[in-house]
C-alpha positions in Angstrom: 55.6 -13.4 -9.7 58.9 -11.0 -8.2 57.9 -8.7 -5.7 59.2 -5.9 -8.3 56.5 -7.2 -10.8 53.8 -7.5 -8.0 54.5 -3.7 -6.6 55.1 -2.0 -10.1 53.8 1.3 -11.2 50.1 1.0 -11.9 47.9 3.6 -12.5 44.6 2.2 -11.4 46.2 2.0 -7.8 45.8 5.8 -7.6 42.6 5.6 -7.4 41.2 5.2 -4.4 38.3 2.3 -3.1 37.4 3.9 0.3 34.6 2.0 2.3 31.3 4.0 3.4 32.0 3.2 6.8 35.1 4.5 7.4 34.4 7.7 5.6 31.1 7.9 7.6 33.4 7.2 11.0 35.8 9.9 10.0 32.7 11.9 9.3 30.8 11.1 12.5 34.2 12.3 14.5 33.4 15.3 13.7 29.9 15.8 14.8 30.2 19.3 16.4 30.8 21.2 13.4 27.9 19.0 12.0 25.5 19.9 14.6 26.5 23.5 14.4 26.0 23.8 10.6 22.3 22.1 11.5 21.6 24.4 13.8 22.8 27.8 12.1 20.8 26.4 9.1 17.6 26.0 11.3 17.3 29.5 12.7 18.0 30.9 9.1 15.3 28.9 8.0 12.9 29.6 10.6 14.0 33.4 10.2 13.0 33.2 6.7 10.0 32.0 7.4 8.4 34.5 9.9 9.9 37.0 7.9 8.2 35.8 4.5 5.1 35.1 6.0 4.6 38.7 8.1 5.2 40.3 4.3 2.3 38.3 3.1 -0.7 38.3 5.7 -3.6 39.9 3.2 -2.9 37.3 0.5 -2.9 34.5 3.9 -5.7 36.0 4.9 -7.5 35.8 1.3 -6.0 32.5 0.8 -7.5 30.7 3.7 -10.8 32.3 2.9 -11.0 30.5 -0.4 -9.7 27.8 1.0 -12.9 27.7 3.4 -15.2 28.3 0.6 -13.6 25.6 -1.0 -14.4 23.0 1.7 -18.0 23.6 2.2 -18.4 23.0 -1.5 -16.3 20.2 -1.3 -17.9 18.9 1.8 -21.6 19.3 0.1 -20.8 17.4 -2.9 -18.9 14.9 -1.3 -22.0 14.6 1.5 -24.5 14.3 -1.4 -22.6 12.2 -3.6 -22.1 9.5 -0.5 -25.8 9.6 0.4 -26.3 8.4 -3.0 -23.5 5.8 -2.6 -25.2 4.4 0.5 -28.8 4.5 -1.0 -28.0 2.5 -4.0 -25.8 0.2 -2.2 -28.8 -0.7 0.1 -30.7 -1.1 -3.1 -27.9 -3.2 -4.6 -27.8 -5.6 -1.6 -31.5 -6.2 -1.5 -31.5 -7.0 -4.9 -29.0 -9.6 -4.8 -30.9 -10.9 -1.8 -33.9 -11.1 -3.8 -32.4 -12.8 -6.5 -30.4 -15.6 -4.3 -33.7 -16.2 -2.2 -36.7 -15.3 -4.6 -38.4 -18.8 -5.6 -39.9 -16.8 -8.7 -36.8 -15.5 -9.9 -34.8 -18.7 -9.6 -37.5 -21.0 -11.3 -36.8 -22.5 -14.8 -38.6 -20.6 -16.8 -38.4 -23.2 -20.0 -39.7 -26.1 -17.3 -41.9 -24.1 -14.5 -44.5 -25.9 -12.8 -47.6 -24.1 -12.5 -51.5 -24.9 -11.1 -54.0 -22.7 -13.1 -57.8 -21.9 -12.0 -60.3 -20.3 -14.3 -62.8 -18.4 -12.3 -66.2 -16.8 -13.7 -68.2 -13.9 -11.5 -72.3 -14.6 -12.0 -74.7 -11.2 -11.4 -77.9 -10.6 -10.6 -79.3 -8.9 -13.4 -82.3 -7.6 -12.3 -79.9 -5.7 -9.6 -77.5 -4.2 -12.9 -80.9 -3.1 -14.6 -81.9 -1.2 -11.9 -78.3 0.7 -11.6 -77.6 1.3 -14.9 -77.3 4.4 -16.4 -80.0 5.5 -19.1 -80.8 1.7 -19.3 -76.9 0.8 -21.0 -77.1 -2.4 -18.8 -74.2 -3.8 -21.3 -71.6 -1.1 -20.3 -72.6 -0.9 -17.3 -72.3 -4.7 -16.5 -68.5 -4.7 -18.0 -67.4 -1.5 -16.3 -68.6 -3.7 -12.7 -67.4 -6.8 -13.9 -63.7 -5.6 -14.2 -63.8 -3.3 -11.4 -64.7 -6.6 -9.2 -62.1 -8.3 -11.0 -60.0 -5.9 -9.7 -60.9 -6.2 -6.2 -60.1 -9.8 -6.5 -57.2 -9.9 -7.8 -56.4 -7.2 -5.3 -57.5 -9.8 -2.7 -55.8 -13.3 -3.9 -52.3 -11.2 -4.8 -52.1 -8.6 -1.8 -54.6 -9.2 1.0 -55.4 -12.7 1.5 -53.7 -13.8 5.0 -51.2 -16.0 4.0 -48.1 -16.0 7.0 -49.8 -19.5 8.3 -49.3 -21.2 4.7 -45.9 -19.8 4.5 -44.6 -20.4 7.7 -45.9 -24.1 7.1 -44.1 -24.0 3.7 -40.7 -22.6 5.3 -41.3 -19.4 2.8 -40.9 -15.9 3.1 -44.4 -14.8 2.5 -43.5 -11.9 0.4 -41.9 -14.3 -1.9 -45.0 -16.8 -1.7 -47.2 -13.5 -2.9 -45.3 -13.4 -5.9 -45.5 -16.7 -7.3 -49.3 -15.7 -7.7 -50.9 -13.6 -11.0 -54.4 -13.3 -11.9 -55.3 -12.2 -15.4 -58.4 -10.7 -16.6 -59.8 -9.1 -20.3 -60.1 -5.7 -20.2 -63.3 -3.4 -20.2 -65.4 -6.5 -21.2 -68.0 -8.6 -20.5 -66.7 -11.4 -19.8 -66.7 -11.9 -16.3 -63.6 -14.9 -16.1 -60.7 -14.6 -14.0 -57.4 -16.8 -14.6 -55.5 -17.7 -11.5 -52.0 -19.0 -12.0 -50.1 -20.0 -9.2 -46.3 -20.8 -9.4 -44.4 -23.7 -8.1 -41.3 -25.8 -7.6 -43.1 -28.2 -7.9 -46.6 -28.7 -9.1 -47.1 -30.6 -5.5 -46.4 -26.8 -4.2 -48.2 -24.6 -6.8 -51.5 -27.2 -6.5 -50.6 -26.3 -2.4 -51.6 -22.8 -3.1 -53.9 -22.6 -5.3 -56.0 -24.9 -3.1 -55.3 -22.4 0.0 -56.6 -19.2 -2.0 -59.8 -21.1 -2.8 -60.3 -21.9 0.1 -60.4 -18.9 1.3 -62.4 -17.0 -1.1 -65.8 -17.4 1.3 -65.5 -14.2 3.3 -64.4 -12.1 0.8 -67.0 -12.5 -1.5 -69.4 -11.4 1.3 -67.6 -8.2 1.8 -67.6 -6.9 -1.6 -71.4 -7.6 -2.0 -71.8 -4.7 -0.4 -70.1 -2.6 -2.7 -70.9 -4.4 -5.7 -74.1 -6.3 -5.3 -75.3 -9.9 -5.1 -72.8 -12.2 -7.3 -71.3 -15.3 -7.0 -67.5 -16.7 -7.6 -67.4 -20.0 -9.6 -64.5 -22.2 -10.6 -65.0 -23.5 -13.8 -61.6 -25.6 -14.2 -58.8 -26.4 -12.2 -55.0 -27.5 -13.7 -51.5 -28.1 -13.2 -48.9 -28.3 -15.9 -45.2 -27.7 -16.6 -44.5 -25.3 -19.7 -42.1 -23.1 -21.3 -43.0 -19.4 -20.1 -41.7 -16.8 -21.9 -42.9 -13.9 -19.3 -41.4 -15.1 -16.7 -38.0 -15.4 -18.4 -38.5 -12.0 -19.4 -39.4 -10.8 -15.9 -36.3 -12.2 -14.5 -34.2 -10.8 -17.4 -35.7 -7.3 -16.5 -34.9 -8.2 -12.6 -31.0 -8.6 -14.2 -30.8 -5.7 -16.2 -31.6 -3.9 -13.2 -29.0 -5.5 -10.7 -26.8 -4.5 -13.9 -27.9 -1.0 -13.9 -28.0 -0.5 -10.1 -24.3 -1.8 -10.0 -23.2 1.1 -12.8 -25.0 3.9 -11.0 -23.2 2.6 -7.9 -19.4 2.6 -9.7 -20.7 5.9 -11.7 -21.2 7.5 -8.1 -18.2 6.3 -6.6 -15.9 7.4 -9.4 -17.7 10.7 -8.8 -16.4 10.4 -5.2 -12.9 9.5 -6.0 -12.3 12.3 -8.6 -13.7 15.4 -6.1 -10.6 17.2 -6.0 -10.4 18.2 -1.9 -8.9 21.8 -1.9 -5.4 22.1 -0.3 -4.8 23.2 3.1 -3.6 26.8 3.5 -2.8 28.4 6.6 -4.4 31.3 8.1 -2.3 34.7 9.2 -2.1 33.6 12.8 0.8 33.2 15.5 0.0 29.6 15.8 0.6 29.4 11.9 3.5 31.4 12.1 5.5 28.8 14.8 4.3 26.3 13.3 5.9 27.1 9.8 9.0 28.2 11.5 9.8 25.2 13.5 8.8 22.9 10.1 11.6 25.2 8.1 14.1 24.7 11.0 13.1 21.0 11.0 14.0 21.1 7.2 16.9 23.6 8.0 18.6 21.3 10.5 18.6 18.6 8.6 19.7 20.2 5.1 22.5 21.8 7.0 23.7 18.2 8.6 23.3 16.6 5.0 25.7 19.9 3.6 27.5 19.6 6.4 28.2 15.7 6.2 28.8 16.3 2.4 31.6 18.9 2.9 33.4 17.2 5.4 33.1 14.0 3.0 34.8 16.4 0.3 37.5 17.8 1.9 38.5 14.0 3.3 38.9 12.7 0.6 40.6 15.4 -1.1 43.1 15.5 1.9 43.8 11.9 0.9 44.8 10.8 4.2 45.0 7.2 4.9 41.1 6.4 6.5 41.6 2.5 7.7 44.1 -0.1 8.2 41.5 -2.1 5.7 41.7 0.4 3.1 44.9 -0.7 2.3 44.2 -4.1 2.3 41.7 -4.2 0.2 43.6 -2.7 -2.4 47.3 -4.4 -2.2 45.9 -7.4 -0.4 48.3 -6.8 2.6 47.8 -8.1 5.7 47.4 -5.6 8.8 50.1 -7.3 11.3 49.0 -5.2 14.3 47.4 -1.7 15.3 50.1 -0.4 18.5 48.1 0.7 21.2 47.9 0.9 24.9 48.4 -2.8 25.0 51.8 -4.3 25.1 50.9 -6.8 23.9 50.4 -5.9 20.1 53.9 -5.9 20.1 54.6 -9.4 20.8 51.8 -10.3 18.6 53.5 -8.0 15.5 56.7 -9.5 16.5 55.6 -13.2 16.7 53.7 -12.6 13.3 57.3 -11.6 11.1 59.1 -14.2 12.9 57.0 -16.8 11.5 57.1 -14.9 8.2 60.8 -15.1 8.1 61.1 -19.1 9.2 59.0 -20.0 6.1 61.8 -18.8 4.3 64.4 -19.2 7.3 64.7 -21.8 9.2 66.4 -20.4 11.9 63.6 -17.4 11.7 67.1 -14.7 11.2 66.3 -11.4 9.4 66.8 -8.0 9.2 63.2 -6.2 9.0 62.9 -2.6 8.0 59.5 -0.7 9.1 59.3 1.8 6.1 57.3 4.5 6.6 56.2 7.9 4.6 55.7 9.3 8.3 58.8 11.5 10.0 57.2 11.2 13.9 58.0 10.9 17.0 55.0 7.6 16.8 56.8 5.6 14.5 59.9 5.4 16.1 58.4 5.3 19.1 56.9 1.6 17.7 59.7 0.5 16.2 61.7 1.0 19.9 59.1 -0.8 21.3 59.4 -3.8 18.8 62.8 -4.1 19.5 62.5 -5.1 23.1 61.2 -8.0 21.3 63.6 -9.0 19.0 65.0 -12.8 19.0 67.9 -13.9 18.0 69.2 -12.5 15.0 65.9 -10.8 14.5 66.6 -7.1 14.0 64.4 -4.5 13.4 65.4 -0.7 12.0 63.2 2.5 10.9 63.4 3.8 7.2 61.1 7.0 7.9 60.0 9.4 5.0 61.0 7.2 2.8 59.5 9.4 -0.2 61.5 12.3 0.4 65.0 11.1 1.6 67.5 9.2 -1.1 69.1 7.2 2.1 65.9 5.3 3.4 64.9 4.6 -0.1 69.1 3.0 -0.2 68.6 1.5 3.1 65.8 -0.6 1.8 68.4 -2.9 0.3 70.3 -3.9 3.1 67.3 -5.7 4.7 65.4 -9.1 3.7 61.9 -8.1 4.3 59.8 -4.5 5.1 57.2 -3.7 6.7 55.0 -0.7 6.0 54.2 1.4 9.4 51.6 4.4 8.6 49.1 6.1 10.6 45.6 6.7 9.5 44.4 10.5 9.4 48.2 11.4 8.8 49.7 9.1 6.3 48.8 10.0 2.8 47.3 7.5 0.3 49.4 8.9 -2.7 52.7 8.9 -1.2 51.7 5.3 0.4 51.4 4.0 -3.1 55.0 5.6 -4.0 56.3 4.0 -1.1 55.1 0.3 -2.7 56.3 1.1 -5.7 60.2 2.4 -4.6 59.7 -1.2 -2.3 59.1 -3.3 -5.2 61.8 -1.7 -7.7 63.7 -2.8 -4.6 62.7 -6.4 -5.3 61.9 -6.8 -1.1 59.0 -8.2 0.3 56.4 -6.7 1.6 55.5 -8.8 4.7 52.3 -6.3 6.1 51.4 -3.2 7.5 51.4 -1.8 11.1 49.0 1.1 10.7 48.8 3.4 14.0 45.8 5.4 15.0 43.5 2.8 13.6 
């Protein structure tokens, strides 16, 4: 490709591809007028804001009341609402203890082993005659019969010391006490007790039952008092494994309520979540008042170093002066030969740099290099002098300065082999940079890199 097809007019390099960074370091040069838009922005703000706020004390005042009233409803529902949570947690975890450790509950209820005793209360009957009622020794006799069948069962279920036969057993006695049930008819008769006794194991169900009968004795002495002279007999003693249909559904019943225990519990704790806590408002004080001010010039300071940063991005960019010495390379791909600074030795570098240039194409490494420029400054030439204390052999270097604006540096172009573009950032301009390419490639030269100043 000719250097006059590489350089020619092209619209999209107009527009400009500025990095971030080197607008934010042009930006950041100027932080002064930044920080004095931020802190012209802060007073107004916290102005504004004492000034608002002294025009509306009642409705503060009346506000914050609310808001107070507010709270302690809030507080007493939300108080109430978390008792509830706690209590029916508690309840939650001690029915899931009961059901992970309770022998009864975790028993097979379609293959449950089970010892069964059928017990039959004898009276004296001389003893009912004489306290019966108009002589109705019948009712009389039943009415005793099942209030001692009561007291029995009371006994064998409740009272009966059992913590030895546990502790031997390795069970909890509460949940020993519940793999025992005694059954009786109702307002009869007949004076027969059934006690069943639940097991693992019928090894451990017979373990029982033989303990309760055992200790039957003393009992039976105590309640003679109450209810006269009788006598405890066992008529028949078992063990079997069967299908039990009331136990299943007593440990159905014990799951419906672990179910129901666990709703109330997400119902009440929903009910938590969706209390609605009233929003903070601020009392009609001084405290309140410097407190608002100083968040407004918080908010102030920082909205006016945000405008601030923004206008001064603007008006950049719309100067269109040249920001970086990369800028232009990553448009053009151009290499950046040197930035001239304090040290000399740039120069020798910049100089060494086109001298190689020119012996790829030269063996002897002769040219004559023009340093075109859209600059008219005292800078450029100032380079350009120093570059020439440098010059080899037939190396010669010359200025071609606002080149944009003057017909005879755009004709001296074409007495030289190669330019070089020399600009300084923050003066050159990006659009008359571009021009400059262009009038070098209708010139058919080569472009051999920039020397950007300032950068």
């Amino acid at each position: 490709m000719k250097t006059a097809d590489r350089y020619a007019y092209d619209e999209k390099n107009y527009i400009r591809e500025v990095s971030l960074m080197d607008l934010f370091r042009e930006v950041r040069k100027k932080w002064i007028m930044i920080l004095i838009a931020a802190a012209v922005l802060a007073v107004l703000a916290a102005g504004y804001s004492v000034v608002k706020n002294k025009r509306r004390q009642a409705s503060m005042d009346e506000s914050y009341k609310k808001y107070e009233e507010a709270m302690v409803t809030y507080n007493t529902q939300l108080d109430t609402l978390q008792k509830q949570s706690r209590i029916i947690q508690a309840q939650v975890d001690d029915s899931n203890v009961y059901a992970e450790k309770s022998i009864l509950m975790n028993l097979d209820p379609y293959h449950v082993s089970m010892s069964e005793a059928i017990l039959t209360l004898t009276y004296d009957d001389l003893q009912n005659m004489t306290d019966s009622v108009n002589g109705n020794t019948g009712a009389y006799k039943a009415q005793q019969a099942y209030s001692l069948m009561l007291a029995y069962s009371s006994y064998i279920t409740e009272t009966i010391p059992m913590d030895s036969l546990a502790e031997e057993m390795g069970v909890d006695e509460t949940y020993l006490r519940e793999l025992i049930k005694v059954t009786n008819s109702l307002y009869t008769q007949s004076q027969v007790m059934n006690l069943i006794v639940y097991g693992k194991d019928t090894a451990m169900s017979e373990k029982i039952l033989t303990y309760i009968l055992d200790n039957m004795d003393g009992v039976e002495k105590k309640l003679e008092k109450k209810y006269g002279t009788h006598e405890v007999t066992v008529l028949s003693q078992s063990s079997k494994q069967h299908v039990d249909l009331a136990l299943k559904d007593t440990q159905n019943q014990v799951t419906t309520n672990q179910t129901n225990l666990i709703k109330n519990l997400t119902s009440v704790q929903t009910s938590i979540a969706a209390l609605d806590k009233p929003s903070y408002t601020a009392p009609y004080t001084t405290t309140t008042l410097i407190k608002q001010a100083l968040t407004m010039a918080v908010f102030g300071m920082i909205g006016g170093a945000v405008l601030m940063v923004l206008y001064l991005s603007v008006m950049i960019m719309h100067g269109g002066a040249l920001l970086s010495a990369e800028e232009l390379s990553r448009k053009f791909g151009f290499k950046c030969l040197g930035r001239p600074g304090r040290a000399k030795d740039q120069y020798r570098l910049i100089c060494a740099k086109i001298e190689n240039y020119l012996k790829n194409r030269n063996p002897e490494g002769t040219g004559r290099v023009l340093f075109v420029s859209t600059l008219e400054n005292k800078r450029a030439a100032g380079v350009v002098k120093e570059l020439r204390k440098c010059e080899g052999s037939g190396l010669i270097f010359d200025l071609a300065s606002t080149v944009t604006a003057r017909p005879d540096s755009i004709r001296k172009i074409a007495d030289y082999d190669a330019c070089v573009l020399l600009e300084e950032v923050n003066v050159s301009k990006y659009e008359d940079i571009v021009k400059l390419i262009e009038i070098i490639g209708d010139a058919d030269k080569a472009l051999i890199g920039t020397v950007i100043l300032g950068a």
